[in-house]
C-alpha positions in Angstrom: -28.8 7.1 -48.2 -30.8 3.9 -48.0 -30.8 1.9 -44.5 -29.2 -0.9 -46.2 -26.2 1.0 -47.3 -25.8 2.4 -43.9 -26.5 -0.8 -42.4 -23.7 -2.3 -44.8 -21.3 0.7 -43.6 -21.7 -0.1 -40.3 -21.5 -3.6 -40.8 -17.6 -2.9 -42.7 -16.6 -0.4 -40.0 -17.1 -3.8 -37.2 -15.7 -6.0 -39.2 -12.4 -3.6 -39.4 -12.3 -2.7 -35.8 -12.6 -6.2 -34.7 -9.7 -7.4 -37.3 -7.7 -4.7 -36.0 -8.6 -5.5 -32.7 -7.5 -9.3 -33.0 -4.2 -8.4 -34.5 -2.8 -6.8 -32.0 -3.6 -8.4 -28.2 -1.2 -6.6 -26.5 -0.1 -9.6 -24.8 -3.2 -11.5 -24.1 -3.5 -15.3 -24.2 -6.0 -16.1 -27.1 -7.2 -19.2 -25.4 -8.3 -17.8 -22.6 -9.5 -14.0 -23.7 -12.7 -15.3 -25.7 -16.2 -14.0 -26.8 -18.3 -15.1 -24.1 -21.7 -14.2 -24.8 -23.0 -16.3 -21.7 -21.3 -15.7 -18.5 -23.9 -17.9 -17.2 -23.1 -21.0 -19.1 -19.2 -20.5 -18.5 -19.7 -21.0 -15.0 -22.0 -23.4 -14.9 -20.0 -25.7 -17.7 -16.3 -25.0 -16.5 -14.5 -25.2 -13.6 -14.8 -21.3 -12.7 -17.7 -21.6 -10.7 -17.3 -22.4 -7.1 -17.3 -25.5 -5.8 -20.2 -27.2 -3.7 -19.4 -30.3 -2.1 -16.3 -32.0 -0.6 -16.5 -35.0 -3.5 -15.7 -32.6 -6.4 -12.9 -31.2 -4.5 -11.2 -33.4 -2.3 -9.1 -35.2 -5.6 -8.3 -32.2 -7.2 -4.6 -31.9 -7.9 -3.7 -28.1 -9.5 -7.0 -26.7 -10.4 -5.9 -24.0 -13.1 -2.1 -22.6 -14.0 -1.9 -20.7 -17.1 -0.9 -17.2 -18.7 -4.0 -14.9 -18.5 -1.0 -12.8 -20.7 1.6 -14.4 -22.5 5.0 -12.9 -22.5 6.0 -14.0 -26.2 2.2 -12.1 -27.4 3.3 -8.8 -25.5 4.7 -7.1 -28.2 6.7 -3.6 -26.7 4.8 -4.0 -23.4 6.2 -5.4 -19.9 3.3 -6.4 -17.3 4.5 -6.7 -13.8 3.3 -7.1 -10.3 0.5 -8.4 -10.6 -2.1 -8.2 -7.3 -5.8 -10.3 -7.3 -8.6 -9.7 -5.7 -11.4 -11.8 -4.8 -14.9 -10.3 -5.1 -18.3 -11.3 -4.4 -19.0 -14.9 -4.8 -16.6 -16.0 -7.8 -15.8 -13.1 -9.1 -12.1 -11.5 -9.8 -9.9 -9.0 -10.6 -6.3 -9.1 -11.5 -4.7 -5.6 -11.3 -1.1 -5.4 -13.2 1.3 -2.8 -14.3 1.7 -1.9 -17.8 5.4 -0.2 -19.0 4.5 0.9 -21.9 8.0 0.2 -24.6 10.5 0.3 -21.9 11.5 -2.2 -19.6 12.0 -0.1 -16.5 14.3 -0.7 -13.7 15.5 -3.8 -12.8 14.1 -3.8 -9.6 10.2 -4.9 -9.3 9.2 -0.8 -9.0 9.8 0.7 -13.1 8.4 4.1 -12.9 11.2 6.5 -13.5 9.6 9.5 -14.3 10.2 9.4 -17.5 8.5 6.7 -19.9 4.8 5.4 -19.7 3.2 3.2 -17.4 -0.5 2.5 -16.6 -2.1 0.3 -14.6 -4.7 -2.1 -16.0 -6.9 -4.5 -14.9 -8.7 -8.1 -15.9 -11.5 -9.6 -14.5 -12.9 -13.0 -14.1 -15.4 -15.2 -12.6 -13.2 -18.4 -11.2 -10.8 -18.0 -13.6 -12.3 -19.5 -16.7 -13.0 -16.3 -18.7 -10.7 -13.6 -18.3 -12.0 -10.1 -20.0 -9.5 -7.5 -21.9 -7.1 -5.2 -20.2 -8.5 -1.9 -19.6 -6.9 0.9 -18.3 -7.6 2.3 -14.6 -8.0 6.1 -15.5 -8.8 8.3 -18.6 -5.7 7.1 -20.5 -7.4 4.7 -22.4 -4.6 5.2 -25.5 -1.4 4.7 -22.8 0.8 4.3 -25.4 0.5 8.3 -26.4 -1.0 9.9 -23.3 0.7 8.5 -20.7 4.0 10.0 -19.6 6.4 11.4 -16.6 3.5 13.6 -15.6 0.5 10.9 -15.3 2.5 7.5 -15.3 2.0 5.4 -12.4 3.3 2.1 -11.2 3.7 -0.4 -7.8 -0.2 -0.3 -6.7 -1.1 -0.7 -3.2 -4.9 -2.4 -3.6 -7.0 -1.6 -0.6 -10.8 -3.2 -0.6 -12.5 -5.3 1.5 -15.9 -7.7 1.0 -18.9 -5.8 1.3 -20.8 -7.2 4.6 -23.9 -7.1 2.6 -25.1 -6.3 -0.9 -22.8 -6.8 -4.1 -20.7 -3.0 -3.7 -17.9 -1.8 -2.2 -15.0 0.8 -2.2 -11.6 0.2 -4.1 -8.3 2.3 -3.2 -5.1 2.0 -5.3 -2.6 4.6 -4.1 0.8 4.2 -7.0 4.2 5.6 -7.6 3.9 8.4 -9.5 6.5 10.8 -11.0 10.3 9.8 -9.7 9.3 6.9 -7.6 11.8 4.6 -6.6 13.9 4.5 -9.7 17.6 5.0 -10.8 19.0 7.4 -13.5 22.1 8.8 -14.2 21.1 12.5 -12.4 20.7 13.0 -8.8 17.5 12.3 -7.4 18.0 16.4 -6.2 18.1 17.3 -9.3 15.3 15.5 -10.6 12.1 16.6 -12.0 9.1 15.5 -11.5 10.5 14.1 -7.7 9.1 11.4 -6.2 4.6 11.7 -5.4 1.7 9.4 -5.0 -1.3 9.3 -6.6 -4.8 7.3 -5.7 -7.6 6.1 -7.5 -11.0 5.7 -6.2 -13.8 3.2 -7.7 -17.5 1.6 -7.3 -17.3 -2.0 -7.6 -20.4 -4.4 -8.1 -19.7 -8.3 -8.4 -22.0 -11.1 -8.1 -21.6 -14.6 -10.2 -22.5 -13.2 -13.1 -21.7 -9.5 -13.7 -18.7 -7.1 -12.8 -19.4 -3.3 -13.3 -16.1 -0.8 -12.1 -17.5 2.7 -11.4 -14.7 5.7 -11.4 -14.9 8.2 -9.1 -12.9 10.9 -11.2 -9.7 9.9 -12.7 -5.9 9.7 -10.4 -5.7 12.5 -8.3 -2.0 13.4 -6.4 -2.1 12.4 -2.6 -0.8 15.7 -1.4 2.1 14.8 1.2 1.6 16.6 4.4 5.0 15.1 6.2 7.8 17.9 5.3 10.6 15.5 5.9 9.6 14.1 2.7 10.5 16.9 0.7 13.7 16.2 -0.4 14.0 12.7 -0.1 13.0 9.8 -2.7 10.1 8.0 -2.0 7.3 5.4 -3.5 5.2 2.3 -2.8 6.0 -1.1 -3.0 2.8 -3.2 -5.0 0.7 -5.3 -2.2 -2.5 -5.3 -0.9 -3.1 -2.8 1.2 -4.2 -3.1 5.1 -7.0 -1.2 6.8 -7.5 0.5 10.0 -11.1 1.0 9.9 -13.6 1.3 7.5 -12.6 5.2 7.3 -8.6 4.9 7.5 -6.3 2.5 5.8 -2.1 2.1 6.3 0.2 3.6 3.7 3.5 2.3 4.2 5.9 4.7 2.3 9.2 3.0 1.4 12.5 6.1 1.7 15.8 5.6 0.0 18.6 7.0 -1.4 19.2 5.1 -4.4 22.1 6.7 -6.0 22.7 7.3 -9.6 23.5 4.3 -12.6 27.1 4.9 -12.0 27.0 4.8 -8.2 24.3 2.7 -7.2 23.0 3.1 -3.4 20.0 1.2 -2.0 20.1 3.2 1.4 15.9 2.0 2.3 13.5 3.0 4.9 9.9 3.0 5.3 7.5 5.7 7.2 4.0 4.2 8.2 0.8 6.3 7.9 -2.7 6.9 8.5 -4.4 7.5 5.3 -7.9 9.3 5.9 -10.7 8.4 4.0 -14.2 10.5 3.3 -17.3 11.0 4.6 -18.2 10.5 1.2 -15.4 7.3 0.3 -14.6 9.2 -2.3 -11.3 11.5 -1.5 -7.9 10.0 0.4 -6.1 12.5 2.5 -2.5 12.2 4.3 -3.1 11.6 8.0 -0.6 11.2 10.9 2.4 9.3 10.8 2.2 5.4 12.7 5.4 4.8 14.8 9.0 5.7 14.4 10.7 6.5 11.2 12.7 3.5 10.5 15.8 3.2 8.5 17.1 -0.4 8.0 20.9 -1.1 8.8 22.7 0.1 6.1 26.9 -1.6 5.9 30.0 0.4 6.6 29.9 2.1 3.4 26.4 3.9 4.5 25.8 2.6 0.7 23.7 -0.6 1.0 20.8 -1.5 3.6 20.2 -5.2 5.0 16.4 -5.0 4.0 14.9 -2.8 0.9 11.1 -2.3 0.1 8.1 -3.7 3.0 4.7 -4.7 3.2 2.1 -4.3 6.0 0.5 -7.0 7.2 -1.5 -6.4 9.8 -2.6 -3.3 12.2 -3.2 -3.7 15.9 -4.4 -0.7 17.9 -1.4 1.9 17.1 1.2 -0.8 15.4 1.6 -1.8 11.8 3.6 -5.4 11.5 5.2 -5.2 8.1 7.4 -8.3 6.6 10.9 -6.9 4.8 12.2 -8.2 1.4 15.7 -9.2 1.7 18.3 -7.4 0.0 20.8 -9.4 -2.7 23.3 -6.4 -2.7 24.2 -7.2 0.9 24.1 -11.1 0.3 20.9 -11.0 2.1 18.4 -14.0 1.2 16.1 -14.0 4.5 13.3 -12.4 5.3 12.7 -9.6 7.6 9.5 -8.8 10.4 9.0 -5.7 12.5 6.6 -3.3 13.5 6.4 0.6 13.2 6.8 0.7 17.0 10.9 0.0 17.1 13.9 0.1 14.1 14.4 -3.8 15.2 14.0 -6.5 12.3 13.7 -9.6 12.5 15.6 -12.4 10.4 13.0 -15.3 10.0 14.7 -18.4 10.2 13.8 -20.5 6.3 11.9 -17.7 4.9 14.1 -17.1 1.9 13.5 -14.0 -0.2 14.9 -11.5 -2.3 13.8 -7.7 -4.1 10.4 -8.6 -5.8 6.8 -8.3 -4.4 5.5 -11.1 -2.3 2.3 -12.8 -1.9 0.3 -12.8 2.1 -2.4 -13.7 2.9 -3.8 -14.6 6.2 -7.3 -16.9 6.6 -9.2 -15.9 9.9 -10.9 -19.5 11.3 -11.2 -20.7 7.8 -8.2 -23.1 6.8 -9.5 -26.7 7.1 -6.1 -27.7 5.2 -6.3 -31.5 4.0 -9.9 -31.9 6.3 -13.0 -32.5 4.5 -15.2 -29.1 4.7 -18.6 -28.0 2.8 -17.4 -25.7 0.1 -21.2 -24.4 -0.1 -21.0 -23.0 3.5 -18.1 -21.8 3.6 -18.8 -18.7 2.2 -21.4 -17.7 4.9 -19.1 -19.0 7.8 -16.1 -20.4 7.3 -15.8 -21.1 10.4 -18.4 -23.7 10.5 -18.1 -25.1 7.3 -16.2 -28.4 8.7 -18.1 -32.1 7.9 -20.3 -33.4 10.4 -17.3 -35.6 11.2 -15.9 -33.2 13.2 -13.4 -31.5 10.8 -11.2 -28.7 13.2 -10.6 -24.9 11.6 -7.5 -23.0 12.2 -6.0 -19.7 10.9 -3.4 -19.6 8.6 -1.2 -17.7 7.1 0.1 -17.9 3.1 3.3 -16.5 1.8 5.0 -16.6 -1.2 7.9 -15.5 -2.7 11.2 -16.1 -4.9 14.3 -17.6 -3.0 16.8 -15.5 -4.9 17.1 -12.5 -7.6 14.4 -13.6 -10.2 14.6 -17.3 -9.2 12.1 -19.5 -8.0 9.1 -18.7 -6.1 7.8 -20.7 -3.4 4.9 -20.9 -1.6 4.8 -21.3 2.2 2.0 -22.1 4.8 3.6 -19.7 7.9 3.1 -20.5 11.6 2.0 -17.7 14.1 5.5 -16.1 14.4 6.2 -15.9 10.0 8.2 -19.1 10.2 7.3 -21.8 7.7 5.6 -24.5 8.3 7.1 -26.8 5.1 10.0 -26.2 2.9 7.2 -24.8 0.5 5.7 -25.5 -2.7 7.5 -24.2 -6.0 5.3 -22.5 -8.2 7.2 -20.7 -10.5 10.9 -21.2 -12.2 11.9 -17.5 -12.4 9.6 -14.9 -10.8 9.7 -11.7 -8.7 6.6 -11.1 -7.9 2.9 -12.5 -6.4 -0.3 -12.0 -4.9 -2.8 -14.8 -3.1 -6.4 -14.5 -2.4 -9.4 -17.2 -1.2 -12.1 -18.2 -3.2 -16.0 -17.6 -1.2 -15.7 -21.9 -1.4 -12.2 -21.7 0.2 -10.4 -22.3 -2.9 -6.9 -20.4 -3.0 -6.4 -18.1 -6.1 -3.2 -16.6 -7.3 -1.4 -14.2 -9.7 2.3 -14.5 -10.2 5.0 -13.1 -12.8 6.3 -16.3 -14.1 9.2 -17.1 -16.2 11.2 -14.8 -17.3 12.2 -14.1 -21.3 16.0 -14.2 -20.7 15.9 -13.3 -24.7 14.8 -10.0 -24.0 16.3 -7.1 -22.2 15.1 -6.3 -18.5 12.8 -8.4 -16.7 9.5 -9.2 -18.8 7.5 -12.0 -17.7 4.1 -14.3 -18.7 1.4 -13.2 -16.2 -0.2 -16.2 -14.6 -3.3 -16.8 -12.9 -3.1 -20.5 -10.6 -5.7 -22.3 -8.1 -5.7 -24.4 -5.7 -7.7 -26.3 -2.9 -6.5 -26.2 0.8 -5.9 -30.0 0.6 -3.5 -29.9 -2.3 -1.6 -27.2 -0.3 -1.8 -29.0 2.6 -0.5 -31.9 1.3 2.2 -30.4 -1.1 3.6 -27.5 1.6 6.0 -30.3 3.8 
């Protein structure tokens, strides 16, 4: 065969893939998921790249809102909780969950045990070019291979900056098996029950290139604690907290949710020490942090005043942890404590409901509506201020919907969770978000947004927004 027929064969075979490729996006937004053959000139030539001086910043209204995937484009597939990550310099990643033809529960957690669900992942520099979903794992074909025994859902994202070079670690310990879902048989009868399962990678950002290394596929987090054995449990998507650079928090959210024709949501959480390595590589079970605690549940035993937490923060032996609100009890506040004592609580205007919230707290780097040099900020924020004298502060972000898939808010929160503003709206219908900062002190988020009320269950755009601390400032009153 001549090279020009082969090179003609080869030629046809592209041409096919790439048709087929185009004709089914699985969801992504075709204005945004484009060939971009030079990162480079992307950067340089939109607004992805970071910012380097007060002038270019300081009249910015919304920088970017739009669907990195676009609800009505998502064929059979529901993308929820979305949780982003900023890496080196501009460099992102957006890590989402992907049910695979079902909608899943109703509540923000849809693994059951028995459909498909993946999680997949997008990354970006600033924003501007968002890359193809890929698949976290070996099941690259999720629609097929993916099933009670391998699905996973609600990722907890551990990783932190590197404090030099362009690598570092990523954790995502997931629901796997039962979870925290709801059928129509006992969770005692059940099978598979309730486990976890982690994943372990290399990344490498920089402004121009983003390269995930796996280090093996999901692997089951064997659970040490034997109370756990025959009671439900899962995770609750966030980003996770660590201890040290070998140990990280697992909060593990307990219930007893009933079946579909006699629905409980009887919620607890158990904190604990999740041992990491010498290698970084493999996540074991440690010792439990604290007391067990069990929220108050009403007269009927049936219904708890708080449902699924987050950790946000660890102090010597205590993890602080923030409590979503539960709608079943008319409860639209939310809920602080700390692993040391069952008390929660109530923050005063912090309205919440079921979902996954956003947090993020800025050490010595919010400058708010103060001019700051976006150039320095990434190699001390807390010097970055004008040579007027600008004053840094810590603060801490929050957002969240105000009622069962309603609007989402964000919130600048004093010391003690309490906001600051009435908050900003930022979506109409939503459940769930995630906040991160720029290396220029831009704020980045992802947030469900939206919701399809044509389709049945909860199936939302995915939505990737940004912001500079002066419009927040300025717009959080």
């Amino acid at each position: 065969m001549s090279k020009k027929i082969i090179y003609l064969l080869f030629l046809v075979v592209a041409l096919i893939l790439a048709f087929a490729s185009c004709k089914k996006d699985n969801g992504l937004n075709p204005t945004v998921f484009k060939s971009n053959p030079n990162k480079e000139e992307v950067i340089k030539t939109n607004t992805g790249g970071l910012y380097k001086d007060w002038d270019s910043i300081k009249d910015l209204t919304v920088i970017q809102d739009f669907p990195v995937i676009d609800e009505s484009k998502s064929d059979k597939y529901y993308y929820r909780n979305p949780i982003i990550v900023s890496l080196v310099d501009n460099a992102i990643i957006m890590i989402i969950e992907k049910r695979i033809g079902f909608k899943g529960s109703e509540n923000d957690i849809g693994i059951n045990g028995e459909g498909p669900v993946d999680i997949v992942y997008s990354t970006s520099f600033g924003g501007d070019y968002w890359t193809p979903l890929s698949t976290f794992g070996n099941n690259i074909f999720g629609d097929s291979s993916t099933g009670a025994d391998d699905a996973v859902s609600s990722p907890i994202v551990y990783y932190k900056k590197p404090s030099s070079g362009n690598t570092t670690k990523m954790y995502i310990i997931a629901s796997a098996g039962a979870g925290l879902s709801r059928t129509d048989t006992a969770y005692s009868n059940r099978n598979p029950q309730s486990k976890l399962k982690y994943f372990v990678c290399d990344i490498y950002s920089s402004n121009k290139d983003i390269s995930i290394t796996w280090k093996g596929d999901w692997k089951e987090l064997t659970i040490t604690d034997p109370s756990l054995s025959d009671i439900q449990f899962g995770t609750h998507s966030a980003r996770g907290v660590f201890i040290s650079d070998n140990k990280l928090v697992l909060p593990i959210i307990t219930a007893d949710l009933g079946v579909n024709n006699n629905i409980k949501d009887a919620m607890g959480v158990k904190f604990f020490e999740i041992q990491i390595s010498a290698d970084k590589n493999t996540l074991t079970m440690g010792n439990q942090i604290g007391t067990t605690i069990e929220f108050d549940k009403d007269s009927s035993g049936k219904f708890s005043m708080y449902k699924e937490v987050e950790a946000v923060a660890y102090d010597t032996d205590k993890v602080t942890y923030l409590a979503v609100p539960n709608p079943s009890r008319n409860n639209y506040t939310m809920g602080k404590g700390d692993s040391s004592s069952q008390t929660v609580t109530a923050l005063t205007g912090l309205k919440g409901s079921e979902g996954s919230f956003g947090f993020l707290k800025i050490n010595n780097g919010w400058y708010g509506a103060q001019e700051y040099n976006p150039n320095a900020y990434a190699s001390n924020p807390s010097t970055a201020g004008n040579s007027a004298g600008s004053t840094v502060s810590t603060a801490i972000l929050f957002s969240h919907v105000a009622s069962k898939v309603g609007k989402n808010y964000l919130y600048i929160l004093n010391s003690d969770y309490t906001p600051k503003g009435g908050g900003l709206q930022i979506a109409k219908t939503s459940k769930s978000s995630s906040i991160d900062i720029l290396s220029d002190g831009t704020i980045i988020m992802a947030t469900e947004k939206e919701r399809n009320p044509n389709v049945d269950g909860n199936k939302f755009s995915i939505f990737f927004s940004r912001y500079t601390q002066k419009y927040l400032a300025e717009n959080i009153k």
